[in-house]
C-alpha positions as CSV (number, residue, x, y, z in Angstrom):
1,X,-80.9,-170.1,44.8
2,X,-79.8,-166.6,43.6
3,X,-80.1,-165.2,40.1
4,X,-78.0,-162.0,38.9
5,X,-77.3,-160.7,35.8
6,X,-75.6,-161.5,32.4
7,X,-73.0,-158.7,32.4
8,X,-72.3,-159.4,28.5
9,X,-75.9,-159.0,27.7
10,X,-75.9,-155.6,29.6
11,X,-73.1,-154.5,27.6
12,X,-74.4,-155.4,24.3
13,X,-77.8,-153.4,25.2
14,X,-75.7,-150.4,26.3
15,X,-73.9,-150.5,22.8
16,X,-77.2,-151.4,21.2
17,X,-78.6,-148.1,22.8
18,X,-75.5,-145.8,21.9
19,X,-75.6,-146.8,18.1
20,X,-73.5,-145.2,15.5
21,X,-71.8,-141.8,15.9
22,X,-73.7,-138.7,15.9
23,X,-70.9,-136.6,14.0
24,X,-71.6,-133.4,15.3
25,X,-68.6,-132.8,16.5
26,X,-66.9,-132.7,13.1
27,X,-70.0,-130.9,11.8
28,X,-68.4,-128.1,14.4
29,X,-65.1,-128.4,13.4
30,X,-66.2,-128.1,9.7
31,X,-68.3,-124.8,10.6
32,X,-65.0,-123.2,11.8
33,X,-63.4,-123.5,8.6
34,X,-67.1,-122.8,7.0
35,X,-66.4,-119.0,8.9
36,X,-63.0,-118.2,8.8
37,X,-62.8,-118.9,5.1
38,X,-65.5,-115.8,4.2
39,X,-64.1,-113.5,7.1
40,X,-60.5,-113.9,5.4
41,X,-62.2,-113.2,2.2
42,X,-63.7,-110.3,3.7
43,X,-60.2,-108.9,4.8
44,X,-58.9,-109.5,1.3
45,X,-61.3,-107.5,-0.4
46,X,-61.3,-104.4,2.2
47,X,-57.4,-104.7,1.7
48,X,-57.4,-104.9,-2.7
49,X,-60.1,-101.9,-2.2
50,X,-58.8,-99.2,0.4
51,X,-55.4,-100.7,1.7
52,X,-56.6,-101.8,5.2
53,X,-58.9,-104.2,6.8
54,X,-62.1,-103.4,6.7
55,X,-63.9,-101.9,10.0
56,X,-66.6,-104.2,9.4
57,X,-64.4,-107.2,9.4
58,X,-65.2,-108.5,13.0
59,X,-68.8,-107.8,13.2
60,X,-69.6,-109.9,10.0
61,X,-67.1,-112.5,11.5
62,X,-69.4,-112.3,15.1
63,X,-72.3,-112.4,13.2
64,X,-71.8,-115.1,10.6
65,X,-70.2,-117.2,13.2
66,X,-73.3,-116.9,15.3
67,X,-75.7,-118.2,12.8
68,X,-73.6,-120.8,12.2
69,X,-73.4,-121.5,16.2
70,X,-77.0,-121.4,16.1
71,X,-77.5,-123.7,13.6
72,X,-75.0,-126.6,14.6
73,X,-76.8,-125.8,18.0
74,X,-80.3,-126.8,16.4
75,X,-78.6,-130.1,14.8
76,X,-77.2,-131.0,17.6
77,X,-80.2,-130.9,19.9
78,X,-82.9,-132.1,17.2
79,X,-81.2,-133.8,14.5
80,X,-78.0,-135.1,16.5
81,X,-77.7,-137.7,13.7
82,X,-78.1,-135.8,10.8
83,X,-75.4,-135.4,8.0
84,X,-72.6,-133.6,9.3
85,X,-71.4,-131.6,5.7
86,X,-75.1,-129.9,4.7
87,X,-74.7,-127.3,7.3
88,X,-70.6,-126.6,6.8
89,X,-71.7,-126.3,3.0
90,X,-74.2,-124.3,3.3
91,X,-73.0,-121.7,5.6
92,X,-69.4,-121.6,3.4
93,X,-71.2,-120.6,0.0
94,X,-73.9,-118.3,2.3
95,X,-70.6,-116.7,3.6
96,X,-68.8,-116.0,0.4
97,X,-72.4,-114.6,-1.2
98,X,-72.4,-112.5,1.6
99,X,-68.5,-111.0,0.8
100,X,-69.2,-111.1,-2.7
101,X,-72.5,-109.0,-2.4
102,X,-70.3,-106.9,0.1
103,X,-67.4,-106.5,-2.3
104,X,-70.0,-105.0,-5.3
105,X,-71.6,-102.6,-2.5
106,X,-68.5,-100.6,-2.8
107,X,-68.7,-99.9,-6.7
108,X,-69.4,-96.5,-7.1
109,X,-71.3,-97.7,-10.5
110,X,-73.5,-99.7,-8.9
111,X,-74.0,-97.1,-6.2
112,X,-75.1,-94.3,-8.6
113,X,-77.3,-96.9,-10.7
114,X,-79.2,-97.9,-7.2
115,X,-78.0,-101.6,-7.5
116,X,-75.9,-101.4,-5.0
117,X,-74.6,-99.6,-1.3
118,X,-76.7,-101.2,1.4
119,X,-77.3,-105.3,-0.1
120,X,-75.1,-106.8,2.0
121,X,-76.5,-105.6,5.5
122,X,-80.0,-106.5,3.8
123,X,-78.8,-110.3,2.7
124,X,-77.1,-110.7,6.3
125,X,-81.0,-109.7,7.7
126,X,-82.0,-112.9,5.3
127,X,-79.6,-114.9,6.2
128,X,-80.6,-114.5,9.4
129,X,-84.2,-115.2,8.4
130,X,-83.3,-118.3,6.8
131,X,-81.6,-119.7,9.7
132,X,-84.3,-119.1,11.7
133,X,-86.7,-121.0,9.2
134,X,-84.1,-123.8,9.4
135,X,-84.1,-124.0,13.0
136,X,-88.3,-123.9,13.2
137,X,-88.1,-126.8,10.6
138,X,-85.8,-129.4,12.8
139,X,-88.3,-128.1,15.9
140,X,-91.4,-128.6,14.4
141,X,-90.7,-131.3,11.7
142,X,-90.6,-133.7,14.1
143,X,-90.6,-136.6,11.3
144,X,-90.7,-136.0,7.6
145,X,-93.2,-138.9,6.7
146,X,-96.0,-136.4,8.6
147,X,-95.9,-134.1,5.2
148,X,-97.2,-137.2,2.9
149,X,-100.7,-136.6,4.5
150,X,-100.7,-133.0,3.4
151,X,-99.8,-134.6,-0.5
152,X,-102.5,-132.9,-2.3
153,X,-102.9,-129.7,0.4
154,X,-99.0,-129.5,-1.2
155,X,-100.6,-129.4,-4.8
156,X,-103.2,-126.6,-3.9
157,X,-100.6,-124.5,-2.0
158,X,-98.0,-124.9,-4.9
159,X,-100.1,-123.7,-7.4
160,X,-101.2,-121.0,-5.1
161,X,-97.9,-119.7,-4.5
162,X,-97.2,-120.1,-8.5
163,X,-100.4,-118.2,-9.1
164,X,-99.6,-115.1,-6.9
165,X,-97.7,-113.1,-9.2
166,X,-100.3,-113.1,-11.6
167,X,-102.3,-111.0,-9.4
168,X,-103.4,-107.3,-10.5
169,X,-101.7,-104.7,-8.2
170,X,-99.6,-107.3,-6.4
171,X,-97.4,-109.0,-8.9
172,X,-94.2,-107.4,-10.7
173,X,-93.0,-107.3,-13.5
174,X,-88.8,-107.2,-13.0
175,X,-86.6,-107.9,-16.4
176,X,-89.2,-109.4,-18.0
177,X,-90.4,-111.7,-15.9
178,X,-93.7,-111.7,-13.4
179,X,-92.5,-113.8,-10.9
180,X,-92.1,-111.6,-7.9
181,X,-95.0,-110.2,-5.8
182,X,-94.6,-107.0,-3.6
183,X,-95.7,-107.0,0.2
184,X,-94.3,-103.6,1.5
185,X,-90.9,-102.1,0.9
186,X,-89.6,-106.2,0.1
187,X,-90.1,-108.3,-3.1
188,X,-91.3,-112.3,-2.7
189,X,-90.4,-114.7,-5.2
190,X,-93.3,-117.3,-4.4
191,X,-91.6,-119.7,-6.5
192,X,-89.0,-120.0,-4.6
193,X,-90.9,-122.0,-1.9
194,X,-92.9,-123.6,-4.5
195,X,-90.2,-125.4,-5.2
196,X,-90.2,-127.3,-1.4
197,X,-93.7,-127.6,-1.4
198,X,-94.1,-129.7,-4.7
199,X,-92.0,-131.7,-4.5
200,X,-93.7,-132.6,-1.4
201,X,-96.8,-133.3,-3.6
202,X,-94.8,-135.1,-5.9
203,X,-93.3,-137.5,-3.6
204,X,-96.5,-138.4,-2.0
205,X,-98.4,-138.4,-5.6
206,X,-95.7,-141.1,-6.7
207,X,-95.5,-143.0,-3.8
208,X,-99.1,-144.2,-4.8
209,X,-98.9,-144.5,-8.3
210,X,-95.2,-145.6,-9.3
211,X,-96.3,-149.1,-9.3
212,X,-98.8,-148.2,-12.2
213,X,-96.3,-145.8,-13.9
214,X,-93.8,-148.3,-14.2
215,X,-95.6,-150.6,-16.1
216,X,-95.1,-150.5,-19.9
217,X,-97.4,-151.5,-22.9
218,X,-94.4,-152.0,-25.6
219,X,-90.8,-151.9,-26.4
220,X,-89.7,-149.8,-29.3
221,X,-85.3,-148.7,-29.8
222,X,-84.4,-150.1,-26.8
223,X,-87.2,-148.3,-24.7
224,X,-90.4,-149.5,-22.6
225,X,-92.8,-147.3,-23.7
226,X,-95.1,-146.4,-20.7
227,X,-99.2,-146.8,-21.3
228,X,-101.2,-143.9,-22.7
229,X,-103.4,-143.5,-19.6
230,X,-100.5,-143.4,-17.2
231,X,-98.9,-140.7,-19.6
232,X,-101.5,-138.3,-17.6
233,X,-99.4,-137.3,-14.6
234,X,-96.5,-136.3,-16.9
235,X,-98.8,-134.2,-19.6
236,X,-100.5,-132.2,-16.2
237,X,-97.2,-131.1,-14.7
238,X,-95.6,-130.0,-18.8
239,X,-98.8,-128.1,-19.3
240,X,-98.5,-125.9,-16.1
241,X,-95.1,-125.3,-16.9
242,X,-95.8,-124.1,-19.8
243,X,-98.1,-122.0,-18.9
244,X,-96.1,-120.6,-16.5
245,X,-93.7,-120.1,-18.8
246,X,-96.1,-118.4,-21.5
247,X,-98.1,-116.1,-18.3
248,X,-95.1,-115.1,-16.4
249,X,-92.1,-115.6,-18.7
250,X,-89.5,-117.5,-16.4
251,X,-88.4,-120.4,-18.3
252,X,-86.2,-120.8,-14.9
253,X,-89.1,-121.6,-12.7
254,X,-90.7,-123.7,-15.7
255,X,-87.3,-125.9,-16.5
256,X,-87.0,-126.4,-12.8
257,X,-90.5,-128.0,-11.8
258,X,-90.9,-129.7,-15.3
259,X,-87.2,-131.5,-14.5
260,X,-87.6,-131.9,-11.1
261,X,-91.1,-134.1,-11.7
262,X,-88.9,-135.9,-14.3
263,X,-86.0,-137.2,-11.7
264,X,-88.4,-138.1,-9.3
265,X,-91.0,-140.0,-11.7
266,X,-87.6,-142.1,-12.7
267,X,-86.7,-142.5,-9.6
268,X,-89.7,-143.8,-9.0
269,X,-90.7,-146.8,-11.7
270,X,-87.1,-146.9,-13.0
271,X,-88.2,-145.9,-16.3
272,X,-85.4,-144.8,-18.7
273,X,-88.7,-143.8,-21.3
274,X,-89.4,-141.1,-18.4
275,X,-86.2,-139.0,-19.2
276,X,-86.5,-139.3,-22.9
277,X,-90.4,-138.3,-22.9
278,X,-89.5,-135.8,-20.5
279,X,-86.2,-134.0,-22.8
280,X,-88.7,-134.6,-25.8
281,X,-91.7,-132.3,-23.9
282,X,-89.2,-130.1,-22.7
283,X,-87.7,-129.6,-26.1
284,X,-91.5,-129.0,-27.7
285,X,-92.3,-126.6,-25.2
286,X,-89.2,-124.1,-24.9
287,X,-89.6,-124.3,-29.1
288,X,-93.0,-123.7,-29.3
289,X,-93.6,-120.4,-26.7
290,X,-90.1,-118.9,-28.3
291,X,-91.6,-118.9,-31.0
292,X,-94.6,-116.7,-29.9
293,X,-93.4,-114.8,-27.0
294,X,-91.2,-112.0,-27.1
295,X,-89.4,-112.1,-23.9
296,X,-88.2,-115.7,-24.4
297,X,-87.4,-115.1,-27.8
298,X,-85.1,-112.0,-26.6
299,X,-83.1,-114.1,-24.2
300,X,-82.5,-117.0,-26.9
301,X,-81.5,-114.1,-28.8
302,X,-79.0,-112.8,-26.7
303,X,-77.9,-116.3,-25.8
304,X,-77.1,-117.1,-29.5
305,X,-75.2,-113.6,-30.4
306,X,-74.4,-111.7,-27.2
307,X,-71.7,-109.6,-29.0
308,X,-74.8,-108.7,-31.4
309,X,-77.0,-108.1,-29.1
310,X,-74.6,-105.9,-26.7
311,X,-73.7,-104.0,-29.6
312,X,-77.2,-102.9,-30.4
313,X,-77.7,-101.6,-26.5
314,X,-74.3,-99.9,-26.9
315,X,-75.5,-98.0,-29.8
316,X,-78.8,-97.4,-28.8
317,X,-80.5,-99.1,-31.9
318,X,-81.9,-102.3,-30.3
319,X,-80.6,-105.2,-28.3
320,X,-82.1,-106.7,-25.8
321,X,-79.3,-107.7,-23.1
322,X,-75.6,-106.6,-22.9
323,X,-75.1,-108.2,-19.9
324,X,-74.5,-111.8,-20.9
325,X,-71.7,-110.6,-23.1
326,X,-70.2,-108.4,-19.8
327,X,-70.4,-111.6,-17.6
328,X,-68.4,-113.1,-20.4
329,X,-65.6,-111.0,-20.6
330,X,-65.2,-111.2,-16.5
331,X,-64.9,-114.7,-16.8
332,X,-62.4,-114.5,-19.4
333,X,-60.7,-111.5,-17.3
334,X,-60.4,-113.7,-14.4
335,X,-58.2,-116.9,-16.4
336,X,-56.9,-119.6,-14.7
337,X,-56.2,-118.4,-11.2
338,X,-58.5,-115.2,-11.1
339,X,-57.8,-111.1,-10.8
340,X,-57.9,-111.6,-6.8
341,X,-60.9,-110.4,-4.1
342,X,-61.7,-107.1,-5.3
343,X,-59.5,-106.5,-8.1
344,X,-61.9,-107.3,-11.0
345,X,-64.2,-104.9,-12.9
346,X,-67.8,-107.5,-12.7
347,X,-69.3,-104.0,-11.7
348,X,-69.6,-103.3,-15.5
349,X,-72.3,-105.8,-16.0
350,X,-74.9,-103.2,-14.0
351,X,-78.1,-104.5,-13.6
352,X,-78.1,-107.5,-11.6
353,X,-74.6,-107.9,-11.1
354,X,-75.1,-109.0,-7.2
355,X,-77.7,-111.4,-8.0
356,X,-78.5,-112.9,-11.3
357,X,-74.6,-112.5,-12.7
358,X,-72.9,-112.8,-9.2
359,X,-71.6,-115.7,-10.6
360,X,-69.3,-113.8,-12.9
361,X,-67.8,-112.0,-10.0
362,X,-66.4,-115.1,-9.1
363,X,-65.2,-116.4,-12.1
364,X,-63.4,-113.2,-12.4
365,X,-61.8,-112.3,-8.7
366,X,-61.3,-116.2,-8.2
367,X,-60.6,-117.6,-11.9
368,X,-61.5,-121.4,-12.9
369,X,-60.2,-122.8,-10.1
370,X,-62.1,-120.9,-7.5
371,X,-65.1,-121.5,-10.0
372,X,-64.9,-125.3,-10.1
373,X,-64.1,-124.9,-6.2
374,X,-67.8,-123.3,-6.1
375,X,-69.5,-125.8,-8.2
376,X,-67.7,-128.8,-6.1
377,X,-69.5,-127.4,-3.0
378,X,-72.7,-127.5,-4.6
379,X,-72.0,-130.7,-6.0
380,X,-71.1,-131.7,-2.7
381,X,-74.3,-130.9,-1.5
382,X,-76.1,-132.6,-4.1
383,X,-74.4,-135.3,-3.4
384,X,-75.1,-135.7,0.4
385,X,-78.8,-135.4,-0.9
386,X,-78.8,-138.2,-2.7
387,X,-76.8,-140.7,-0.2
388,X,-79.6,-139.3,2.5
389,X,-81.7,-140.7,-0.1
390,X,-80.5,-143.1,-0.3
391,X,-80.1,-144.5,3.1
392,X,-83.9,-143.2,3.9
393,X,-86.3,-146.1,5.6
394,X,-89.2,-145.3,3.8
395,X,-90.1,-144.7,0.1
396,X,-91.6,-141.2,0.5
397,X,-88.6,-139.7,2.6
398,X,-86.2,-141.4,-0.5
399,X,-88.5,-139.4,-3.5
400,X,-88.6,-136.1,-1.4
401,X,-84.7,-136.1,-1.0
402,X,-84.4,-136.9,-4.5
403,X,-86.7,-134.5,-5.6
404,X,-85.1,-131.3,-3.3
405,X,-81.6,-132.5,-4.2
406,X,-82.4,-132.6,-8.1
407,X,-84.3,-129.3,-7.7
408,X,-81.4,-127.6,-6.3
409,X,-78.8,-129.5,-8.7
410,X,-80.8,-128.2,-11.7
411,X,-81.1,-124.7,-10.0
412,X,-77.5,-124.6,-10.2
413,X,-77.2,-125.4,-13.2
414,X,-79.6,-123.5,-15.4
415,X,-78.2,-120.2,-13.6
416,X,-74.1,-121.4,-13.5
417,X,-75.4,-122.2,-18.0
418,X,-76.9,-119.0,-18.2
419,X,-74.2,-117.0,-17.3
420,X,-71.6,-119.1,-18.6
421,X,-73.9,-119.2,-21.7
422,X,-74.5,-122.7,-21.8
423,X,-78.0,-122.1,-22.3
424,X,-80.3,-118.8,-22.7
425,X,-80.7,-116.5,-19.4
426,X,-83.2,-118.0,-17.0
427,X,-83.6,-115.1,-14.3
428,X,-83.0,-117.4,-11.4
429,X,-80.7,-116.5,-8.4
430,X,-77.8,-119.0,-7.5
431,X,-78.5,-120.4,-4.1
432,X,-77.0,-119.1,-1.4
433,X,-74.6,-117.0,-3.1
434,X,-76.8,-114.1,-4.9
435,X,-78.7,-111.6,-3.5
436,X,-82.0,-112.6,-2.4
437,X,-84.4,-113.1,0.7
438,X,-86.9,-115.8,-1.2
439,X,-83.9,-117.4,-2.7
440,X,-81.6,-117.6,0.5
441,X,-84.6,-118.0,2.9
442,X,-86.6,-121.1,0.9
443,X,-82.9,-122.8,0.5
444,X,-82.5,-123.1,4.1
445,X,-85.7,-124.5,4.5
446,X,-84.5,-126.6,2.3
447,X,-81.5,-128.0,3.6
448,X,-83.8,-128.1,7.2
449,X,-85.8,-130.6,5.4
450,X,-82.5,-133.3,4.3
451,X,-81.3,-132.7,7.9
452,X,-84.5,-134.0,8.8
453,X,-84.8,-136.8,6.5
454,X,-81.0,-137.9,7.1
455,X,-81.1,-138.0,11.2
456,X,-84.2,-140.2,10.4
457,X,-82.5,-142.3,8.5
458,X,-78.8,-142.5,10.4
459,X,-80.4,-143.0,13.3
460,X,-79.8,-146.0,15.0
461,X,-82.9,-148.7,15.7
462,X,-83.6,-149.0,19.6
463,X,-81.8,-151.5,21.3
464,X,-83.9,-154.6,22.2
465,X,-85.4,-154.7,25.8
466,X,-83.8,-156.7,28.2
467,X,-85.2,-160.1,28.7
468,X,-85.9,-160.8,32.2
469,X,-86.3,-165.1,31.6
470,X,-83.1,-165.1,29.5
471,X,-81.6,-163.5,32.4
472,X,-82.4,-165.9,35.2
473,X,-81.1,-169.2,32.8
474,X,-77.6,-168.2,34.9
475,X,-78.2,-169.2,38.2
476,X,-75.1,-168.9,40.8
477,X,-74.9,-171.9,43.2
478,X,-74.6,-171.8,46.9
């Protein structure tokens, strides 16, 4: 009597074992196009500037498609079943920021003001930075659960980080804002890496107490009115954002952590009351210190006049910003279908032209469709964000998606509403795109962390062990 084995139960383990497609491949074929799209940018602008393709052309080409190499390199060894568009994205908008930064460098305007000539080399070194931090985070962040034991460690390092620029003789003080903290010849924006590390905090905080946040006490138009005790959380995280917003005057920062608690505390109980309570305090808040402090009251200013305000600086009598009006007329320059790659005039807007208005190069040299082409990336990204949310295992790893996906959606969006003056100027830096080390660097990290929680979650469950009796029920006669 003989016994052998079931060959259709071998073959359903192997296909057990192989699971669902890792995808990498197309994330490589999507990187291609993610680096020949910027370098033919490139070309375009060295040939509207000077008439010939720039010498620089194949070194930025090398070293763009490089990073990107070394990123799809990191995926595929340590998150071979992560989502296959983050990275593409992401190194597509980094590589246009990088030709737009590029394209300004040449203004001899900028040049004589000191806002531009050597950026680009600088953001290519962060860049490079970032992708490194990106590749450390799929190495070391074997599993995202591991951060929900450092939940309140998050809190104490966030508010560290937020606290920094408030320090005598290390914070600065740059349009305005003290939100930037000096180490050497570079400037840190320690909010920019807040940003990860709350929502961290947050996710782990709500984890544990979205059962007793979604109860309600009482209905009243429509809504479930949440209890008074569990109103805590909410009033702790609206009162450091104010005061950030009244100590260092960045309502960016303060709209983005106050909103970004908001999304994931709905996301959490479900809530609809959340959102309203949460417009209503924000509302309250952004009213109240206008009405006290003068920074915020200068950009509201210049937000409801800008041809006021810009012609008070042009006269020399007063105004506070003539750069949102500038930023204006670029977009309005550019039309439907844009100027082309360095045939626009954005230069004119000075100060902060590669970074907090780079935007309006865009919408000038590219028009509204290259514009709505941007903000479709982004959206994109967003997007991916939420399905990895979506399709994460475990409750934590769905609010910290969520919570980095609506950070960066609303980062997006108060800059893109400044600029387009939507809403007043924040002083935040579009990721990816501007000029920037925190900004580029802490958004890579961030997109490290979604690869992380997505290859956790698309990765297939381990096929079953084989089942030595099941296999000796077929038994071969003599």
């Amino acid at each position: 009597m003989s016994s052998t084995t079931n060959p259709s139960t071998q073959h359903t383990s192997t296909i057990g074992a192989i699971g669902a497609p890792s995808r990498r491949n197309t994330e490589l074929a999507l990187l291609v196009f993610a680096v020949v799209i910027p370098v033919f940018a490139y070309a375009n602008v060295g040939l509207a500037l000077d008439d010939e393709v720039p010498a620089g052309l194949l070194s930025y080409g090398l070293g763009l498609g490089l990073l990107a190499g070394v990123g799809h390199l990191a995926v595929r060894k340590f998150a071979p079943y992560a989502d296959p568009l983050m990275l593409p994205l992401a190194t597509l908008l980094n590589g246009l920021g990088l030709v737009a930064i590029w394209r300004l460098d040449q203004s001899e305007l900028l040049q004589k003001i000191g806002q531009a000539g050597t950026a680009a080399p600088r953001q290519l070194m962060y860049t490079a930075m970032g992708i490194a931090l990106f590749v450390g985070v799929l190495i070391f962040l074997k599993d995202h659960r591991v951060l929900q034991r450092y939940t309140y460690i998050s809190m104490l390092g966030a508010l560290f980080l937020l606290l920094l620029p408030l320090v005598p003789g290390l914070g600065r003080n740059i349009y305005g804002a003290k939100i930037w903290i000096q180490v050497g010849s570079f400037s840190i924006q320690p909010g920019e890496f807040a940003k990860i590390v709350l929502a961290v905090f947050f996710a782990g905080y709500l984890m544990v107490k979205r059962d007793a946040l979604a109860l309600a006490s009482r209905r009243f138009m429509g809504l479930y009115l949440p209890r008074g005790r569990d109103l805590g959380p909410i009033l702790v995280v609206w009162m450091v954002s104010i005061l950030i917003l009244v100590f260092e005057t960045d309502l960016g920062t303060s709209l983005l952590f106050f909103g970004m608690f908001v999304i994931m505390l709905y996301v959490a109980t479900e809530r609809t009351s959340w959102i309203v309570f949460g417009l209503l305090m924000s509302a309250v808040g952004a009213v109240g210190v206008a009405s006290f402090e003068p920074h915020i009251q200068q950009r509201v200013d210049a937000w409801l006049d800008p041809m006021k305000e810009y012609t008070l600086s042009r006269a020399g009598v007063g105004g506070h910003s003539e750069q949102a009006m500038q930023a204006l007329w670029a977009f309005g320059s550019g039309g439907t279908l844009g100027t082309g790659w360095g045939q626009g005039h954005s230069e004119l807007i000075r100060f902060a032209a590669n970074s907090d208005f780079i935007l309006a190069t865009f919408g000038e040299e590219l028009g509204l469709a290259g514009l709505m082409a941007l903000l479709l990336l982004y959206a994109l990204i967003v997007e991916r964000g939420v399905r990895t949310a979506l399709a994460a295992r475990d409750p934590f790893g769905k609010l910290l998606a969520i919570g980095l996906s609506g950070a960066f959606a609303l980062q997006v969006f108060v800059v893109a509403g400044g600029v387009m003056g939507l809403i007043p100027l924040t002083g935040m830096t579009m990721p990816f795109l501007a000029y920037g080390g925190s900004s580029v660097i802490a958004n890579w990290a961030l997109i490290g962390i979604l690869l992380r929680i997505s290859d956790t979650a698309r990765r297939p469950a381990p096929a079953p062990a084989a089942n030595p009796d099941a296999e000796m029920t077929q038994v071969v006669r003599p």
